[in-house]
C-alpha positions as CSV (number, residue, x, y, z in Angstrom):
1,X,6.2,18.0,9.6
2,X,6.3,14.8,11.3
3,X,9.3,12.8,10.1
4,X,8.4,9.3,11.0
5,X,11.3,7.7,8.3
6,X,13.9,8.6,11.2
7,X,12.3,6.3,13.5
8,X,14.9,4.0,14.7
9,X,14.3,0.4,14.3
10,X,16.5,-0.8,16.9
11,X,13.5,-0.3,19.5
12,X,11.6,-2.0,17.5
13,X,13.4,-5.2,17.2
14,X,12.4,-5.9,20.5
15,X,8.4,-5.9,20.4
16,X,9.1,-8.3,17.4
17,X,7.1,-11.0,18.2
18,X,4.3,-8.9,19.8
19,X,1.2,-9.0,17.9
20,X,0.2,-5.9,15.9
21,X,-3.1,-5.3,17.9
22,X,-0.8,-6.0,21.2
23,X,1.6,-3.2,20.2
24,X,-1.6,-0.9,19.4
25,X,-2.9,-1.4,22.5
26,X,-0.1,-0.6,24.1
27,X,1.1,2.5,22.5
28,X,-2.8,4.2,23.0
29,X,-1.9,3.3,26.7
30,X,1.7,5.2,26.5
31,X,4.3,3.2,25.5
32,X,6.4,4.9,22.1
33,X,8.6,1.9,21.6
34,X,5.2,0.0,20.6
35,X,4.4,2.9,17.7
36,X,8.0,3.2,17.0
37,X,7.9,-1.5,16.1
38,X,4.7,-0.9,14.8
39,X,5.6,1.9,12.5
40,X,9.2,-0.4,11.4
41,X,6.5,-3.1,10.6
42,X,4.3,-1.3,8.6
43,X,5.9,1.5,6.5
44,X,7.8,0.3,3.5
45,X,4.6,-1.6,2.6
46,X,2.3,1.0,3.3
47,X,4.4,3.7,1.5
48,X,4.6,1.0,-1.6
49,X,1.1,0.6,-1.6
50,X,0.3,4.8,-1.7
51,X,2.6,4.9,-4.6
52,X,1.4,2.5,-6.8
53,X,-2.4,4.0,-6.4
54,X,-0.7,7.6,-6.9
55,X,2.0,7.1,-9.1
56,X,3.6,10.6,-7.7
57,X,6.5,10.0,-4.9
58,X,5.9,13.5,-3.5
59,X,2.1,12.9,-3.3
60,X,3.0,9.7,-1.7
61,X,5.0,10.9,0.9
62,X,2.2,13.5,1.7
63,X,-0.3,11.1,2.1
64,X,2.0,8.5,3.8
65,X,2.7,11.0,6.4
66,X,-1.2,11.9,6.9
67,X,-2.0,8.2,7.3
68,X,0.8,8.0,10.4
69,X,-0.4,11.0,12.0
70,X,-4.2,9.9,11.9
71,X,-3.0,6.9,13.4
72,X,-1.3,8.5,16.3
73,X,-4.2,10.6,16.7
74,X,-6.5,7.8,17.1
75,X,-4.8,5.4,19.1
76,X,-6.7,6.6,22.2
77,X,-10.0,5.8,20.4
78,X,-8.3,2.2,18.3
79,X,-10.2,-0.8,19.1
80,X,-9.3,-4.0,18.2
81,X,-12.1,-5.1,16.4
82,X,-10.5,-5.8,13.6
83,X,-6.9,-6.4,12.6
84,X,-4.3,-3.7,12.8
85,X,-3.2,-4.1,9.1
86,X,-7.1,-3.9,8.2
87,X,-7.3,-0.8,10.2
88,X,-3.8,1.3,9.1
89,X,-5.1,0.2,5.0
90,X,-8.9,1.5,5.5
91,X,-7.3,4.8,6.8
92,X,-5.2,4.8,3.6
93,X,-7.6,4.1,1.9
94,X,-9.8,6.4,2.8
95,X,-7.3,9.0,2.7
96,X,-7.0,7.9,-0.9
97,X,-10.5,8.4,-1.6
98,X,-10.6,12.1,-0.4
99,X,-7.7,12.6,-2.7
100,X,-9.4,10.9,-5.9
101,X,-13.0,13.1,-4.5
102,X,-10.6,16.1,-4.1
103,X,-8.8,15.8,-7.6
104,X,-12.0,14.4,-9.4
105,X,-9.7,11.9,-11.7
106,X,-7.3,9.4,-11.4
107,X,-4.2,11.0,-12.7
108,X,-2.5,9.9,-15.7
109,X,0.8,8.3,-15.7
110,X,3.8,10.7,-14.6
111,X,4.7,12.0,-18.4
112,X,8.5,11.0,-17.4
113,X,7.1,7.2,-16.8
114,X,8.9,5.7,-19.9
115,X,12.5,7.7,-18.8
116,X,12.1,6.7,-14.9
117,X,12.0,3.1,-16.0
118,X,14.7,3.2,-18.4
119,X,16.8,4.9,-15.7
120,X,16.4,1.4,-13.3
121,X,19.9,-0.2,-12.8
122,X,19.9,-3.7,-14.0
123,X,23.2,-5.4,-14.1
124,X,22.7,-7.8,-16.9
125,X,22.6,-7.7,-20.9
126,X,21.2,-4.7,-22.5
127,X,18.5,-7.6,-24.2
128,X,17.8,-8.0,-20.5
129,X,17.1,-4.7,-19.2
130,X,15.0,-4.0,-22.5
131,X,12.8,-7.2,-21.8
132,X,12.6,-6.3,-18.1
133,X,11.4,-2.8,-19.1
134,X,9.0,-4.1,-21.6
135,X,7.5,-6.6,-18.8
136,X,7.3,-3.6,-16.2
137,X,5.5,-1.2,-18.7
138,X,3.2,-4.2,-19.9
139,X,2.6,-5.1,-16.3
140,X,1.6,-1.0,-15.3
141,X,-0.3,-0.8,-18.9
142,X,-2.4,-3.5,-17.5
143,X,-2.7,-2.2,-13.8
144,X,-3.8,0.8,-15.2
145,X,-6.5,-1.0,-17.5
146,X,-8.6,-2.9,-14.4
147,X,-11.3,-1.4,-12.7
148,X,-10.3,0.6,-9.9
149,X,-11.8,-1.6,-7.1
150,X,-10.0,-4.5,-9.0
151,X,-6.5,-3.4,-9.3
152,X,-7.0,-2.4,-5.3
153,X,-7.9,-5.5,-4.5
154,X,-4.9,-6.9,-6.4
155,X,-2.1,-4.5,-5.0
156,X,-3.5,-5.3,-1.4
157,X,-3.3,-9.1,-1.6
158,X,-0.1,-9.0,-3.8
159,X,2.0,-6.1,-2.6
160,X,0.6,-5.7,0.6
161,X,0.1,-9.7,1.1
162,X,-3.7,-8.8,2.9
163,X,-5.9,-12.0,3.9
164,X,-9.5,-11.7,1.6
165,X,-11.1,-11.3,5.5
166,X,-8.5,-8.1,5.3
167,X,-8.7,-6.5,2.1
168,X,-12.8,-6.8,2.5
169,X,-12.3,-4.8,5.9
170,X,-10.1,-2.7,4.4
171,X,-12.5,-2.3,1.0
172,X,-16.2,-2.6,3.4
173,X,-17.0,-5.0,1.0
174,X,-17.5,-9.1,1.7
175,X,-15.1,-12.0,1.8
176,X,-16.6,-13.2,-1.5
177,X,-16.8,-10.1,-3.3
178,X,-13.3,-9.6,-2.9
179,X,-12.5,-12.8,-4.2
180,X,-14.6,-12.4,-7.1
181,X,-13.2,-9.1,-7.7
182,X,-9.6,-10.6,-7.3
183,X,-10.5,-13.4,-9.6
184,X,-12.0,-11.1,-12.5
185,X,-8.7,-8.8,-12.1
186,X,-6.0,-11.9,-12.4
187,X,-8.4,-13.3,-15.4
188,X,-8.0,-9.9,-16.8
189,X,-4.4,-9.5,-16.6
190,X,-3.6,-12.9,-17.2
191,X,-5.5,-12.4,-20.6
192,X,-3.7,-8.9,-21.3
193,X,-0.1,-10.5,-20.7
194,X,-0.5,-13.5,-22.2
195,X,2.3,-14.1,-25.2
């Protein structure tokens, strides 16, 4: 299996203030040091965003892996028609969706939820580490509530930090139904966390 977490990041210091689309462009015409900047730019969001939708580090990791290599085996055919960002997420996404299609249900919560957040280091007050666990539960509880094209839209503009143009690419839906998904899913969890 491809093991793209040992890719170095010095190499890709220096393509730093290429654009994404410029380093696409020219990895598909041979050069690895693009992928390899590319790939240091992208991952730990990428991988972030696949674990929140799955909520399963090993599934993540599967799926993480399959997103890299589809990019690599596109990169012949990429076009830069639309962002790069827009392009790596739509192939996540769409991984996601064969996954969800494949599964036929959104999986519940990881039964070991409750004990994985207790076990979180926190160096402050045990009052603290019990408010901060009651805030992270409250804040997934609510996550989990929204609508599924609503909490995607959220974790791609929050987590990810996606432009609307970008998370519609990403979603194939338009500028202003993202934003009126976006505002119906920060209404909603404003509402559910609200003292």
């Amino acid at each position: 299996m491809l093991n793209l977490r040992a890719v170095s990041d010095a190499s890709a210091r220096t393509a730093d203030d290429d654009s994404d689309e410029a380093l696409m462009q020219a990895y598909a015409g041979g050069r690895a040091s693009a992928f390899e900047a590319l790939y240091a730019r992208h991952r730990q969001r990428l991988y972030r965003f696949l674990l929140r939708q799955l909520r399963d580090p090993a599934l993540a990791d599967e799926l993480y892996q399959d997103v890299w290599q589809r990019v690599i085996a596109a990169r012949a055919d990429w076009r830069p028609d639309a962002g790069f960002a827009s392009w790596l997420y739509r192939i996540a996404r769409n991984r996601l969706a064969d996954h969800w299609r494949a599964a036929r249900h959104r999986p519940p919560p990881p039964q070991d939820a409750e004990s994985r957040l207790a076990r979180v280091p926190d160096d402050d007050t045990p009052e603290t580490t019990l408010d901060e666990h009651e805030r992270r539960a409250r804040l997934q509880a609510a996550l989990d509530e929204l609508p599924d094209e609503q909490r995607e839209v959220v974790l791609l503009r929050l987590e990810q930090e996606l432009t609307l143009e970008e998370i519609g690419a990403v979603t194939g839906v338009g500028r202003e139904t993202v934003k009126s998904r976006l505002r119906y899913a920060m209404d909603k969890l404003r509402g559910r966390l609200a003292p």
